[in-house]
N, C-alpha and C positions, 0 to 999 in steps of 0.2 A: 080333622087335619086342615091346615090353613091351607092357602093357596101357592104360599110360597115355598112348605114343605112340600108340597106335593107335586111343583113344580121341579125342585132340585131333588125330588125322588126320581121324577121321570128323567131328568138330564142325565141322574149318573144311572140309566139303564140306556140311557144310549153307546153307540158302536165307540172305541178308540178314536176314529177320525172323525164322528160327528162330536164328541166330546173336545175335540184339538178346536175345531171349526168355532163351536161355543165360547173358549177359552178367550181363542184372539179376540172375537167379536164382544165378549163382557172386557177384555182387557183394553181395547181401543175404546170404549167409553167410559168406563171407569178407573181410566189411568195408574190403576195397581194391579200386581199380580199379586198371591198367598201363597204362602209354603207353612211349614210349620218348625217351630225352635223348640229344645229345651235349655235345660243351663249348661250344655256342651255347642250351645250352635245349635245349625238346621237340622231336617233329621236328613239321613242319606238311604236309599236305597239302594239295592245292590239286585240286578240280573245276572246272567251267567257271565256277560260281558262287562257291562257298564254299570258303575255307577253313579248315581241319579241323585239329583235335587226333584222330590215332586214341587209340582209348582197346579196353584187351584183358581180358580174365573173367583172366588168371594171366598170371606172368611166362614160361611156357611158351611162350605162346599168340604174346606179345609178341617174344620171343626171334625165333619163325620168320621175322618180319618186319626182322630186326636182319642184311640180305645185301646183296649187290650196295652200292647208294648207299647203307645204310643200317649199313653191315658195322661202323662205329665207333660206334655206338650201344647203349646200354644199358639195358634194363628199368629203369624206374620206378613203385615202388609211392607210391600215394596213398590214403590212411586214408581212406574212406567221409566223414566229418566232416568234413575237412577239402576233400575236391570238393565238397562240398553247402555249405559255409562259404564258401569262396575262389577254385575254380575257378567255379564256375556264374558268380558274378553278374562276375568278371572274363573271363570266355571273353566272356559278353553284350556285357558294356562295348565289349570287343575287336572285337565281331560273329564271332565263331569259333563254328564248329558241332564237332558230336563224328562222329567217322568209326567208328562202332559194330563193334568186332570186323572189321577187315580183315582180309581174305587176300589172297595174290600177285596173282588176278587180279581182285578183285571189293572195291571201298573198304568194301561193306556200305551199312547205313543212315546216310544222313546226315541228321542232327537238330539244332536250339538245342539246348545244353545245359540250358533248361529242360524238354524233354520228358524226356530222360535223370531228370532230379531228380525227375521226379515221377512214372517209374515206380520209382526207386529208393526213392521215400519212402512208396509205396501199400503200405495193411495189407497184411499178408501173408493171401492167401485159403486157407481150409481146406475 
């Protein structure tokens, strides 16, 4: 097993909020978030509440999610700019929350994509 599967084995066994924590921090340096599309669009998830855009730190991350009901879908990268431009206040519109780094058995944090925007836009702390 490489280092890099086996790195993004151990990430997605970490908690909901260390998994969010990961997210920002892959998404502040690498200036895109992932979701995943098919040829209807992204896909949606749906809790008892909310439904959700999942949104992934790499198209890795995303990939693992791409089985079962999902096996015809494709990673999607989104430039930083352009979710903080177009996504956010159209998710809102929507009423769509973000499903923060999902894994198989656990959707993650579910947030408005304005909590997402505004950890992705807080200084970076030193």
């Amino acid at each position: 097993m490489s280092t890099k599967e086996k790195s993004l084995k151990q990430i997605t066994q970490l908690t909901p909020e260390a998994r969010y924590d990961f997210l920002v921090k892959q998404v502040k340096e690498q200036k895109n978030l992932w979701t995943l599309q098919d040829l209807n669009g992204c896909v949606m998830l749906t809790t008892d509440e909310e439904d959700c855009i999942p949104m992934w730190p790499s198209e890795d991350a995303a990939a693992l999610w791409a089985v079962d009901d999902w096996v015809d879908c494709q990673p999607l990268a989104i430039p930083l700019t352009e979710w903080l431009e177009r996504w956010v206040p159209g998710m809102q519109d929507d009423e769509l929350c973000v499903a923060v780094f999902p894994v198989q058995d656990d959707l993650g944090v579910v947030i408005p994509p304005y909590e997402l925007e505004s950890r992705l836009q807080a200084k970076q702390q030193h």
